[in-house]
C-alpha positions in Angstrom: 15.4 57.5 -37.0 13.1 55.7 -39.7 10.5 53.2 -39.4 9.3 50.1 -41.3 5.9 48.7 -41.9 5.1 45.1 -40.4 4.9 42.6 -43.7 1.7 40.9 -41.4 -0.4 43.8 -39.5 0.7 46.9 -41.3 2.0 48.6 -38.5 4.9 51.3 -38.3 7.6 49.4 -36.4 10.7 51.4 -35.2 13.8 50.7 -36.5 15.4 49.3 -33.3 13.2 46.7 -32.6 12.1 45.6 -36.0 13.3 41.7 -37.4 14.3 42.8 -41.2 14.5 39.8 -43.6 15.1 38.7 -46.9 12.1 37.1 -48.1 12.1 36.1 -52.2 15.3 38.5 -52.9 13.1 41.6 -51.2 13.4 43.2 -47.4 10.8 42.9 -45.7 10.0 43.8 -41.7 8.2 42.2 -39.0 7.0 43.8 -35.6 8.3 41.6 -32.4 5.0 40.4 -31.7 4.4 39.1 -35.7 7.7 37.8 -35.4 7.4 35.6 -32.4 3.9 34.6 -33.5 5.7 33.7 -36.9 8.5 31.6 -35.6 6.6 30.0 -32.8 5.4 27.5 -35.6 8.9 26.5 -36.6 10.3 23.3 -35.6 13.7 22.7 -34.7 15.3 19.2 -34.6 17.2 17.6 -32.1 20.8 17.1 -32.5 21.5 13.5 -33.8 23.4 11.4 -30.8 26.3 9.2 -31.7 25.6 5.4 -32.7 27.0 3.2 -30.1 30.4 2.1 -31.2 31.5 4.9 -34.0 34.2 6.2 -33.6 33.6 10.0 -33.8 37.6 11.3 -34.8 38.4 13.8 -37.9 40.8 12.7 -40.0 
């Protein structure tokens, strides 16, 4: 079983527990504590709620 390196600390990170992306067309790996620390600062929106009155059908 292989390992990757963490992208942020440098640290050997075992291949069941590593987050592997694509980041500009290369792989790259992140430990699960980078990982959290590195998504913790994204923002999700809310979902938008239907205007009052539209008609929400799919034609």
């Amino acid at each position: 079983m292989g390992t990757y390196v963490c992208r942020d600390c440098e640290q050997p990170v075992n291949r069941a527990v590593a987050h592997v992306r694509s980041v500009n067309f290369e792989q790259v790996a992140f430990c699960p504590t980078c990982w959290a620390a590195h998504r913790a600062s994204l923002v999700v929106p809310e979902p938008r709620l239907a205007s009052e009155g539209v008609r929400e059908e799919a034609y």
